[in-house]
Residue, then its C-alpha position, 0 to 999 in steps of 0.5 A: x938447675x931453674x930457681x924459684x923465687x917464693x914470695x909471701x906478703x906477711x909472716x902469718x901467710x907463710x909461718x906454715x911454709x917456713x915451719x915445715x921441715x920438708x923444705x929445710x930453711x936457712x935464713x939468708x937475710x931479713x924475712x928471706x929464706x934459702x932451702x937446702x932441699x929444694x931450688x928455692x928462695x923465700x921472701x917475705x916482702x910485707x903488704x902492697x905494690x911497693x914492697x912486692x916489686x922490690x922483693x920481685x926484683x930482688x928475687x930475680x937476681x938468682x931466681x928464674x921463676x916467680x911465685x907469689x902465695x897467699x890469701x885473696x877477696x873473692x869478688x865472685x862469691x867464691x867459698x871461702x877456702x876456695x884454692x885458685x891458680x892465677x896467670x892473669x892479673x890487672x891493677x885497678x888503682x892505676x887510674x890515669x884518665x884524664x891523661x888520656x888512659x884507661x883505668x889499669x894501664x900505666x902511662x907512656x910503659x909498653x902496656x897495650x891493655x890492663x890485662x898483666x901476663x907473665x907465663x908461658x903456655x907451656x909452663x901454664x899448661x905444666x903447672x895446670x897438670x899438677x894441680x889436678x892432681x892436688x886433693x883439693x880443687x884448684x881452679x883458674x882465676x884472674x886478680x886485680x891489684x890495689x894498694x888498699x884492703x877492699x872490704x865493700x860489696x859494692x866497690x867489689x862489683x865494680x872492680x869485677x864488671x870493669x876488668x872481669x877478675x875474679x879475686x883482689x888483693x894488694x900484691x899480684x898485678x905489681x910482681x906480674x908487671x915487674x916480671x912481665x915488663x923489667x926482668x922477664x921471668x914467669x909469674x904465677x899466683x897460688x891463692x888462698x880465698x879468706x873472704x868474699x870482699x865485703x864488709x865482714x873481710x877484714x875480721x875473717x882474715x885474721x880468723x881464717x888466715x891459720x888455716x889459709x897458709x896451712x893449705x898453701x903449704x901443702x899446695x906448693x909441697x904438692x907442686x915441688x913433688x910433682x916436678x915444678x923445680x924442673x920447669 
């Protein structure tokens, strides 16, 4: 049976997760998890680009599909609270214009553009039916990666209008390239709107982050139930 490989950035985004007696845990290792209930792998992989690929990459030695969840900035002043599917991801701070690229595209790799995708349109269609039937609206977004916290409207804006996202945040684009470009398996994003990106994001976070992985949790508890492990 097809394994999925969970990935959460920080232990607060995933106590809920790890808390919730449904999924039956064993810790395999530091900060990861194997659930007796479920095809599932759990890894905490701590914050940023580097750290994510490496536990992306991990995962994949026994995992055919990469989840990564977690909370995000809106960069489209949506509530915060809002649930938001990502397949589509760029990664803003690869900046390599004097070398001749635009900005999100790294050198001399197989990239043709900035836009990252790692999932199939079957699956993306499946898991779309899924979510439509969660209790909460889940709406399609597309996110831009950097290794730093955006908390600026107008550095926001700018990140919006260059490569149209929706949301930012410090992991997604890194896991999507690794899946997409080095050990070819699907990739999507659950994410949890904490903030609007501005200069108030970084106390709402660690206020709303409680309640973010306590949605998440029962989003992938919905997606498992609803046939996600058989993808």
């Amino acid at each position: 049976m097809p394994r999925t490989g969970i990935l959460i950035a920080t232990v607060e985004e995933a106590d809920a997760i790890i808390a919730n007696p449904k999924y039956r845990w064993r810790a395999i290792g530091v900060s990861s998890y194997e659930s007796d209930a479920y095809p599932m792998t759990l890894m905490v992989s701590g914050v940023g680009k580097a750290f994510s690929a490496a536990a992306a990459a991990m995962l994949a030695r026994n995992c055919d599909l990469i989840v990564s969840i977690g909370t995000s900035g809106s960069i489209a002043l949506d509530p915060v609270g809002s649930l938001k599917v990502c397949y589509g991801f760029f990664e803003h701070d690869m900046r390599a214009e004097a070398l001749g690229f635009p900005r999100g595209i790294t050198p001399l790799s197989p990239m043709t553009g900035p836009l990252i995708e790692s999932c199939p349109p079957t699956l993306r269609a499946k898991i779309n039916r899924m979510l439509a039937d969660f209790r909460l609206p889940v709406e399609e977004a597309r996110a831009a990666t950097g290794d730093q916290f955006v908390a600026g409207a107008a550095e926001a804006a700018g990140i919006a209008k260059e490569f149209g996202a929706n949301l930012v945040d410090m992991e997604c684009a890194a896991i999507a390239k690794v899946c997409r470009y080095l050990i070819a398996r699907p990739f999507f994003a659950l994410r949890w709107v904490s903030d609007n990106a501005d200069h108030q994001a970084g106390g709402e976070w660690s206020v709303l982050v409680e309640s973010a992985a306590k949605e998440l949790d029962e989003l992938l508890a919905h997606l498992l139930d609803s046939g996600l492990a058989n993808f």
